[in-house]
Rosetta silent file (secondary structure, phi, psi, omega in degrees, C-alpha in Angstrom):
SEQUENCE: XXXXXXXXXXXXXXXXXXXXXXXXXXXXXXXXXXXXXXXXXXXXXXXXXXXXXXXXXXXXXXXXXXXXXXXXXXXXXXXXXXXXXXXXXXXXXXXXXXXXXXXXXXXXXXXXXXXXXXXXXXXXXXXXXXXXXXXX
SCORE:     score description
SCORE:     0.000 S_00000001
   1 L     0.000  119.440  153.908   15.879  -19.840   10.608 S_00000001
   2 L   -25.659  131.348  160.436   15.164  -16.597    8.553 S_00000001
   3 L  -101.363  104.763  176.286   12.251  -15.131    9.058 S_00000001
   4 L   -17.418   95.879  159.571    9.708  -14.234    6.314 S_00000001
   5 L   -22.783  114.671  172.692    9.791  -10.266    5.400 S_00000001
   6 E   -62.131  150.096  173.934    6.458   -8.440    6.440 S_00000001
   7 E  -100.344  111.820 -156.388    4.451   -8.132    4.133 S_00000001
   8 E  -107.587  105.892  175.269    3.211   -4.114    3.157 S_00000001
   9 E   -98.285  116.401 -179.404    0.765   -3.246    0.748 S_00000001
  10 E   -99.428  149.842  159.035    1.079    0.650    0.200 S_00000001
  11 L   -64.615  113.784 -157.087   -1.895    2.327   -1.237 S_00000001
  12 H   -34.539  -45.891  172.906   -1.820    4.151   -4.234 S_00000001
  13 H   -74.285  -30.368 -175.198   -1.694    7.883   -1.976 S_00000001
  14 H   -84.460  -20.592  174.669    1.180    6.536    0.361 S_00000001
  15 H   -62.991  -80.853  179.884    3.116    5.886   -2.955 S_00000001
  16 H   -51.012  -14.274 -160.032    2.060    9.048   -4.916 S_00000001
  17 H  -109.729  -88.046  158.595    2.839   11.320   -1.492 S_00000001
  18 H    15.425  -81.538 -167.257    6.377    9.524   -1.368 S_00000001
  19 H   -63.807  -18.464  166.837    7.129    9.917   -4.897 S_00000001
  20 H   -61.786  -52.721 -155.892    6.316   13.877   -4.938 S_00000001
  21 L  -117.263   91.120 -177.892    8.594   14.826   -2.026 S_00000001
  22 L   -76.051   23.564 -175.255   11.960   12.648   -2.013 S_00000001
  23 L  -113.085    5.580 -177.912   12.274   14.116    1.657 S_00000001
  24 L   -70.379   97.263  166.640    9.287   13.006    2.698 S_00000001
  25 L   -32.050   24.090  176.739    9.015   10.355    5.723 S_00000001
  26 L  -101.621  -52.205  174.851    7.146    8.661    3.785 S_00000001
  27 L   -68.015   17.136  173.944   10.182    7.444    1.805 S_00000001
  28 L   -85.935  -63.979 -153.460   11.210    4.990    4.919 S_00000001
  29 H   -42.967 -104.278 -144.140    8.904    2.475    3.652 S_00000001
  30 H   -51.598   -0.853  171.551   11.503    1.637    0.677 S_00000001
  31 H  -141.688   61.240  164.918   14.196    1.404    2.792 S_00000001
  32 L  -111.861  125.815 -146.347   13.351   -1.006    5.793 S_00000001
  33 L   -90.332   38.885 -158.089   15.362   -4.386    4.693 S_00000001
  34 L  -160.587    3.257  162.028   12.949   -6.587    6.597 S_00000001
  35 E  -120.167  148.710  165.581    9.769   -5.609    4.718 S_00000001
  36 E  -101.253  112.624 -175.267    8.325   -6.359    1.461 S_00000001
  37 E   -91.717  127.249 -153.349    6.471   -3.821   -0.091 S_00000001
  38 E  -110.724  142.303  176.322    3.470   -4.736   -2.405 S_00000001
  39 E  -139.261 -153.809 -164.443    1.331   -2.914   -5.128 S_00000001
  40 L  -159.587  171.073  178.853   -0.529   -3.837   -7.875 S_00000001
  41 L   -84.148  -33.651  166.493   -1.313   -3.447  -11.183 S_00000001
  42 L   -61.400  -42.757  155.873   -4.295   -1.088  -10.665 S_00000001
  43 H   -49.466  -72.260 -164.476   -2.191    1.121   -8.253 S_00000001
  44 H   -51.072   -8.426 -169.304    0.164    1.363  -10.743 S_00000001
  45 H   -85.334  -70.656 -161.879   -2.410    2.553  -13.380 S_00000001
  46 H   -66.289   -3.988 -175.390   -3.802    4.999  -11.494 S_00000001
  47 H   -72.746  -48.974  177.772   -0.456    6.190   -9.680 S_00000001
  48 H   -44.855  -40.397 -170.594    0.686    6.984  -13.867 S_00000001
  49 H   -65.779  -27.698  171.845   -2.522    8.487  -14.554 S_00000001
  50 L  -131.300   51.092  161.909   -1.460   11.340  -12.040 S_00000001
  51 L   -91.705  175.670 -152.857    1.979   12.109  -12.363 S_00000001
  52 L  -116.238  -22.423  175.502    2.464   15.423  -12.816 S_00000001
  53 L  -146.817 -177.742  156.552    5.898   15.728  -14.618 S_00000001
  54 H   -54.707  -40.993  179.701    9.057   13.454  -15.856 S_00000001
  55 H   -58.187  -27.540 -147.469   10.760   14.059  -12.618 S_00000001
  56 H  -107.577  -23.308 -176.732    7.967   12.836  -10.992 S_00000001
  57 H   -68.506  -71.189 -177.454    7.142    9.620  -13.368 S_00000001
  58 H   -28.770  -72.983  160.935   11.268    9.226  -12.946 S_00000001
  59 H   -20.920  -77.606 -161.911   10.601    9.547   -8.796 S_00000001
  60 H   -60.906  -47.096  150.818    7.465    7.108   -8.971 S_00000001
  61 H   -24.654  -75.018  168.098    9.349    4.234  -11.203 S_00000001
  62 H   -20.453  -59.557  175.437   12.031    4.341   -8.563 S_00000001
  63 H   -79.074  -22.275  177.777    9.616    3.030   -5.623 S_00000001
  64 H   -70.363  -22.886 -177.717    8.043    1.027   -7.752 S_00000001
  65 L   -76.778    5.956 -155.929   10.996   -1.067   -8.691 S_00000001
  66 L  -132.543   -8.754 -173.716   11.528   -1.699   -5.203 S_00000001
  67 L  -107.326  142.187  179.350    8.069   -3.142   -4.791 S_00000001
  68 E  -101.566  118.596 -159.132    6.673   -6.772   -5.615 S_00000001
  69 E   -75.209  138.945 -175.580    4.040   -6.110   -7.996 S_00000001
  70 L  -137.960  127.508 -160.015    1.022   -8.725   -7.047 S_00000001
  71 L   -43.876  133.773 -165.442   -2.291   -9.481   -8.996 S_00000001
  72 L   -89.204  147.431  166.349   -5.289   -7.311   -8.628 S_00000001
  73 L  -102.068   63.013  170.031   -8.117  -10.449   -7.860 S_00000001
  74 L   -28.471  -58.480 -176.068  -11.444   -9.607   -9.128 S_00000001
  75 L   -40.624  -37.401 -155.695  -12.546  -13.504   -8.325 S_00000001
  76 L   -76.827  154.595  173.098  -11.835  -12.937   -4.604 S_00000001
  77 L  -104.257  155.593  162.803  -14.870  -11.557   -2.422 S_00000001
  78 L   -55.838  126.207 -176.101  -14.546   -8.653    0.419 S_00000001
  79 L   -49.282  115.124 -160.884  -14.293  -10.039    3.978 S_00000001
  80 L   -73.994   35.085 -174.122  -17.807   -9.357    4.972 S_00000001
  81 L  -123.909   51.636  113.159  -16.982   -7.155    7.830 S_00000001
  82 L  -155.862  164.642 -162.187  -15.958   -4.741    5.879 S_00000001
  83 L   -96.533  102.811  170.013  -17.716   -2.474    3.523 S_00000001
  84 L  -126.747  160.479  169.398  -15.641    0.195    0.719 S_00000001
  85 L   -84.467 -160.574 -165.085  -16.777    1.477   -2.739 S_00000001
  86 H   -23.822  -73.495 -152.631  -15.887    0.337   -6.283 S_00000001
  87 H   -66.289  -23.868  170.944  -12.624    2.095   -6.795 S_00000001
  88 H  -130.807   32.592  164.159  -11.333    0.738   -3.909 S_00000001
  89 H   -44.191  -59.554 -171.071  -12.328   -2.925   -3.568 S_00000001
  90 H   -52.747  -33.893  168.826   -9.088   -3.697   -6.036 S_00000001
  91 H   -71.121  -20.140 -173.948   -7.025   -2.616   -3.513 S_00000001
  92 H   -94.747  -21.137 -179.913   -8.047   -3.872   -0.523 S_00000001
  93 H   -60.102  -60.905  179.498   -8.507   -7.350   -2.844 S_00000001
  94 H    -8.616  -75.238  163.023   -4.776   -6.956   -4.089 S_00000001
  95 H   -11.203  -69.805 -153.893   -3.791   -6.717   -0.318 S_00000001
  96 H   -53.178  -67.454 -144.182   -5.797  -10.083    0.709 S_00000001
  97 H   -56.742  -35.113 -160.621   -4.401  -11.650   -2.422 S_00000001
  98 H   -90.444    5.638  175.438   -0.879  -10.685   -2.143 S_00000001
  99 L    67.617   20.821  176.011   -0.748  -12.078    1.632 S_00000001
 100 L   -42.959  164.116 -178.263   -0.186   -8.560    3.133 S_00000001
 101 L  -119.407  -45.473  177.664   -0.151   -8.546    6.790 S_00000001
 102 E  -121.627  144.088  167.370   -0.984   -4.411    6.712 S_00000001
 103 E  -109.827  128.655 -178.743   -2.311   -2.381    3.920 S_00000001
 104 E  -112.960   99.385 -148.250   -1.035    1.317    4.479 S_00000001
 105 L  -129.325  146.578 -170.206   -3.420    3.740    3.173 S_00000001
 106 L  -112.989   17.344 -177.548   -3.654    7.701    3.723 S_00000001
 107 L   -91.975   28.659  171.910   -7.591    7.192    2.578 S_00000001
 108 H   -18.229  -73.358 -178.345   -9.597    8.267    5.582 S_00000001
 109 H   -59.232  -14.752  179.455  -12.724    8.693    4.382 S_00000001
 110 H  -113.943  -30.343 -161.337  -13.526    5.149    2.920 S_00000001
 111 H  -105.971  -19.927  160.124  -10.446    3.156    4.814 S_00000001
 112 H   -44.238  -29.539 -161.643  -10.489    5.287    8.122 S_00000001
 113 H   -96.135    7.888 -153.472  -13.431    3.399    9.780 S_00000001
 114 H  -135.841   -3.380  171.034  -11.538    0.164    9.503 S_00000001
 115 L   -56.493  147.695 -167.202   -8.473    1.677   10.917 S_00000001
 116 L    29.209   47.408  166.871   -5.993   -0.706   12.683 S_00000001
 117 L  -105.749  140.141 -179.121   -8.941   -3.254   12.472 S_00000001
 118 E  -100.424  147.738  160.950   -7.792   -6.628   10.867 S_00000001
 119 L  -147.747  121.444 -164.635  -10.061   -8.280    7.917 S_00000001
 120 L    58.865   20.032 -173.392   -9.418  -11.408    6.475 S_00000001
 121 L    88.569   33.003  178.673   -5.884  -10.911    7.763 S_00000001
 122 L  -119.701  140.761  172.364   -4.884   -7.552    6.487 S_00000001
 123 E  -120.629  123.707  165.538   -4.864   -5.064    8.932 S_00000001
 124 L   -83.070  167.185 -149.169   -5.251   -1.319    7.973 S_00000001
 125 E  -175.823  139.216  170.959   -3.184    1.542    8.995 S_00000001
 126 L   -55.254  166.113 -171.543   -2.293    4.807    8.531 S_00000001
 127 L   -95.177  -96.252 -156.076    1.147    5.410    7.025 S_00000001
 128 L   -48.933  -24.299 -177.618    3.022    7.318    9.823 S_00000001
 129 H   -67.104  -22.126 -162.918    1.480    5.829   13.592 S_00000001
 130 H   -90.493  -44.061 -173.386    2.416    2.222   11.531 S_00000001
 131 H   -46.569  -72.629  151.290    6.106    3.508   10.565 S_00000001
 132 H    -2.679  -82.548  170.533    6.269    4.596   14.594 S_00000001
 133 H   -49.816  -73.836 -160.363    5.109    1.590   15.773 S_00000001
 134 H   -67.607    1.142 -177.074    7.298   -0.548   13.534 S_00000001
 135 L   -93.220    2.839  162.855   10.763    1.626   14.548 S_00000001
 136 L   -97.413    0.000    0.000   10.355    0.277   18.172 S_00000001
């Protein structure tokens, strides 16, 4: 029996840091066959809103196509054990909605206190210690 791809939500900064630098270690997350990597439509707004050239729009398209885009969920509520502000409620909703098992975010200050803490079954994590961890 096959066994179900993990499921990866990257975070608008693990995306955008990727898509600057195609040498970046950052760019294994697109090519481990055994995960599925999830965004959103609000990531995707705000990833557009700050490219910086064509090359880099060109770059960002590229990971995105490789990603299963999944509904940001307004309806849904925050687990209540944990607490973030506005801007980044859609994302951690996205996550929940979109059945991630990890959301991988480079957001310390609001998503740091919750690192590699699970909540409502997403657990977050830094992008390289999770890359680490999953290459053993």
């Amino acid at each position: 029996m096959k066994r179900r791809p993990l499921q990866v939500f990257l975070d608008s900064n693990v995306v955008y840091a990727a898509s600057r630098n195609p040498f970046s270690s950052l760019n294994r997350f697109g090519t481990v066959p055994d995960w599925q990597l999830l965004t959103c439509p609000y990531s995707k707004e705000e990833l557009h809103r700050n490219c910086e050239s064509d090359e880099h729009a060109s770059s960002l398209e590229g990971l995105l196509s490789r990603m299963r885009m999944v509904s940001d969920r307004p309806d849904l509520r925050l687990p209540e054990s944990i607490s973030l502000p506005a801007k980044d409620i859609p994302i951690f909703l996205a996550a929940l909605a979109g059945g991630a098992e990890y959301l991988v975010t480079g957001d310390r200050k609001h998503f740091g206190p919750y690192f590699n803490q699970t909540h409502g079954g997403v657990t977050i994590v830094e992008p390289m210690p999770f890359l680490i961890s999953q290459a053993r």
